[in-house]
KEGU-776014 format. One line per field, with one value per residue: y, x, z of N, C-alpha, C in turn; residue in three letters. Coordinates in nm, 3 decimals. Layout:
nv: Y ...
nu: X ...
nw: Z ...
cav: Y ...
cau: X ...
caw: Z ...
cv: Y ...
cu: X ...
cw: Z ...
aa: ALA ...
//
This chain:
nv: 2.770 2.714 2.490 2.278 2.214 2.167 1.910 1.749 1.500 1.395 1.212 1.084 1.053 1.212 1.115 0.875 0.518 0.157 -0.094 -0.364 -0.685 -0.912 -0.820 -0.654 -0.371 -0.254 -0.159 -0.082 -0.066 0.038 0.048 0.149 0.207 0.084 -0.016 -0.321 -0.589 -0.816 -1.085 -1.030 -0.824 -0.520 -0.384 -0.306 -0.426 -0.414 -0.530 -0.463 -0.603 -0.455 -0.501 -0.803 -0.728 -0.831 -0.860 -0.893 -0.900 -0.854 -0.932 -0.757 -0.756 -0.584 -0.331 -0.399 -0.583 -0.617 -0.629 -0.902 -1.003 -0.903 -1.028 -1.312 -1.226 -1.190 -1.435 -1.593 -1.448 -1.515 -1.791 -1.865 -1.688
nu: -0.509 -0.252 -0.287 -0.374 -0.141 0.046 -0.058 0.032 0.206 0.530 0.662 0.919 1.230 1.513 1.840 1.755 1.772 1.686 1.786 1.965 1.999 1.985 2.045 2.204 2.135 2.047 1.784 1.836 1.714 1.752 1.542 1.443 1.526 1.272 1.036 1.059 0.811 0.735 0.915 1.272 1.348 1.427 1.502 1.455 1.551 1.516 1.548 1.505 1.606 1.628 1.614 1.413 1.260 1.213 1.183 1.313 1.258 1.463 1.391 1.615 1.827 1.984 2.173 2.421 2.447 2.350 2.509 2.570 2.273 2.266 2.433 2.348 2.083 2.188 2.295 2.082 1.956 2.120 2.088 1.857 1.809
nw: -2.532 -2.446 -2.254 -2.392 -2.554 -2.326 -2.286 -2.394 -2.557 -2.650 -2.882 -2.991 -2.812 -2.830 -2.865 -2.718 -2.716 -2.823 -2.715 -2.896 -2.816 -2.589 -2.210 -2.290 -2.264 -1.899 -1.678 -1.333 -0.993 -0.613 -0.339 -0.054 0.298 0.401 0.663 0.827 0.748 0.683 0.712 0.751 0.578 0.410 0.246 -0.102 -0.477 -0.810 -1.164 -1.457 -1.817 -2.106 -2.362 -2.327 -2.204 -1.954 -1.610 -1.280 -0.850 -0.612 -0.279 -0.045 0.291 0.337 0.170 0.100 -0.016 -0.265 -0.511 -0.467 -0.517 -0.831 -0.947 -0.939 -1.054 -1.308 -1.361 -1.391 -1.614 -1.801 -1.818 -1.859 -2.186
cav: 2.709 2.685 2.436 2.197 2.212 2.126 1.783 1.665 1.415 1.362 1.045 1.011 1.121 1.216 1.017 0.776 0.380 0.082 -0.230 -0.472 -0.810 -0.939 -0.754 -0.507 -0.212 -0.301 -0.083 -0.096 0.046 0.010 0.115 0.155 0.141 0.023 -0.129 -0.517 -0.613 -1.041 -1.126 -0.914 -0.745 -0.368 -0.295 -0.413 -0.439 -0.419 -0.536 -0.464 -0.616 -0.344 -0.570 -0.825 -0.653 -0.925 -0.795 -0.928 -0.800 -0.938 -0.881 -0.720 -0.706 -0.493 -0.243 -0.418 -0.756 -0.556 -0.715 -1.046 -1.008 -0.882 -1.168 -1.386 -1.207 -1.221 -1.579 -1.621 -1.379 -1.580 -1.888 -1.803 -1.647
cau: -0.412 -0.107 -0.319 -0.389 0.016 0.093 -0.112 0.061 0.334 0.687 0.700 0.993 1.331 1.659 1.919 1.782 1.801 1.619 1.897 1.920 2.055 1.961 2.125 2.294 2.100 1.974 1.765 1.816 1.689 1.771 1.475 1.455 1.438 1.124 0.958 1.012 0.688 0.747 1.095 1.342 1.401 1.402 1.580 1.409 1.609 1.440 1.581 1.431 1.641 1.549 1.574 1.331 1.169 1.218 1.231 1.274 1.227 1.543 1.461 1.699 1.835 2.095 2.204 2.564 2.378 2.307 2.611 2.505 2.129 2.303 2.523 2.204 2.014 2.313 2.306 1.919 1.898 2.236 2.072 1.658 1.785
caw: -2.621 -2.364 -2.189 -2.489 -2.536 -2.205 -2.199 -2.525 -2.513 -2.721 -2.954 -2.966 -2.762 -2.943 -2.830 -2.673 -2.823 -2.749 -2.748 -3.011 -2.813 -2.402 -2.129 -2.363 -2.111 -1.796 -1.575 -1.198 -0.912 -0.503 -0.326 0.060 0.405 0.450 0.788 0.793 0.786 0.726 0.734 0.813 0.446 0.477 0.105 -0.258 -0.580 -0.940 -1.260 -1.618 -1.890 -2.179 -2.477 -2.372 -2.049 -1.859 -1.511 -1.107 -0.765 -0.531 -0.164 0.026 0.379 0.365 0.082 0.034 -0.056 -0.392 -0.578 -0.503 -0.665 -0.929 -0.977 -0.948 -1.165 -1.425 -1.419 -1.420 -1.713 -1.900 -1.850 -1.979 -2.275
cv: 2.648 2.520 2.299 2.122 2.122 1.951 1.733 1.593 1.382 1.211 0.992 1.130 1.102 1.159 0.884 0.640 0.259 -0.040 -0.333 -0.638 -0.793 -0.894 -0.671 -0.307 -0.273 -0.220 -0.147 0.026 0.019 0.068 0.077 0.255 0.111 -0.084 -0.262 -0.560 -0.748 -1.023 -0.995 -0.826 -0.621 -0.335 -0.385 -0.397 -0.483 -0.456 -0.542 -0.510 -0.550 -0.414 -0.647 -0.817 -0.768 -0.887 -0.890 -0.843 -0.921 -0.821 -0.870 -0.743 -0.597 -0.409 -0.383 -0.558 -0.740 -0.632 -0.882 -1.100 -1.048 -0.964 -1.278 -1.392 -1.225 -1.355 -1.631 -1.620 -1.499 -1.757 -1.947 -1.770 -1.720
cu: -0.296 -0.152 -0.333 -0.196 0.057 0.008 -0.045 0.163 0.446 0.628 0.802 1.172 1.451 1.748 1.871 1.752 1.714 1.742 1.871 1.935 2.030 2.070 2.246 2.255 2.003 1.964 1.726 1.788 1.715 1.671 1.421 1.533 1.343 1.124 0.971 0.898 0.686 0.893 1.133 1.393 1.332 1.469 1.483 1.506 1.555 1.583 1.511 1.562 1.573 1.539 1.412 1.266 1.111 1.248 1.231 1.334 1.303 1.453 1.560 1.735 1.910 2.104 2.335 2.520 2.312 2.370 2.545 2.339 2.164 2.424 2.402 2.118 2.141 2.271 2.162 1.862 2.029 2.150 1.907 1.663 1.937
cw: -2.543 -2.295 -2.247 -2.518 -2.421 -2.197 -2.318 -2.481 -2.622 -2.753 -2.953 -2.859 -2.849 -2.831 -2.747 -2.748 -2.743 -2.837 -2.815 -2.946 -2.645 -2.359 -2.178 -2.269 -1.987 -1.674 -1.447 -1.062 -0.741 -0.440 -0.163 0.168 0.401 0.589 0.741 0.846 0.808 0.648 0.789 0.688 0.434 0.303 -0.019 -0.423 -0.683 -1.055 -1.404 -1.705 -2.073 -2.325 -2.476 -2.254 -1.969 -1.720 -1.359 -1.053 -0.665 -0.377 -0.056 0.187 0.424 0.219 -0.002 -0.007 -0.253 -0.559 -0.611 -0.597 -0.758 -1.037 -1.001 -1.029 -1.253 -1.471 -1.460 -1.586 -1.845 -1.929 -1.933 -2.121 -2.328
aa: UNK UNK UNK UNK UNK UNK UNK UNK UNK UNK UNK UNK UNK UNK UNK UNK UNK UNK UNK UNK UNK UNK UNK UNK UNK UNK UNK UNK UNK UNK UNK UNK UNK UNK UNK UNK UNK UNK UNK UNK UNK UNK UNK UNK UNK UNK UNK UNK UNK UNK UNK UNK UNK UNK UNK UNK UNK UNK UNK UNK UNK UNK UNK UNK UNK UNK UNK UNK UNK UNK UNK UNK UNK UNK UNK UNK UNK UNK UNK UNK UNK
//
């Protein structure tokens, strides 16, 4: 019985919301070092826009170059939708 339990899955979660209007929640993620394999970009940067899961993949060279993506994507996402 415990075992049947354990593979089941939640429908839904309490508190959480799914956003009514573009870039009202927007999941990000920074994800590195990594070996430069071609170029020299060692960091990757994700964006999901959670309304209409519109997402890109900035690469990085540095960490502090994070801002700027994110300025980039801003305008990408302001000007698509």
């Amino acid at each position: 019985m415990n075992y049947i339990k354990g593979k089941q899955t939640k429908t839904s979660w309490k508190g959480s919301r799914k956003s009514i209007k573009t870039w009202e929640l927007l999941h990000t993620d920074v994800c590195g070092p990594f070996p430069p394999y071609i170029g020299r970009e060692k960091y990757f940067f994700t964006f999901t826009d959670d309304h209409s899961r519109y997402g890109n993949v900035y690469l990085l060279h540095e960490k502090e170059e994070a801002l700027t993506a994110f300025k980039v994507c801003k305008a990408e996402v302001e000007n698509l939708f």
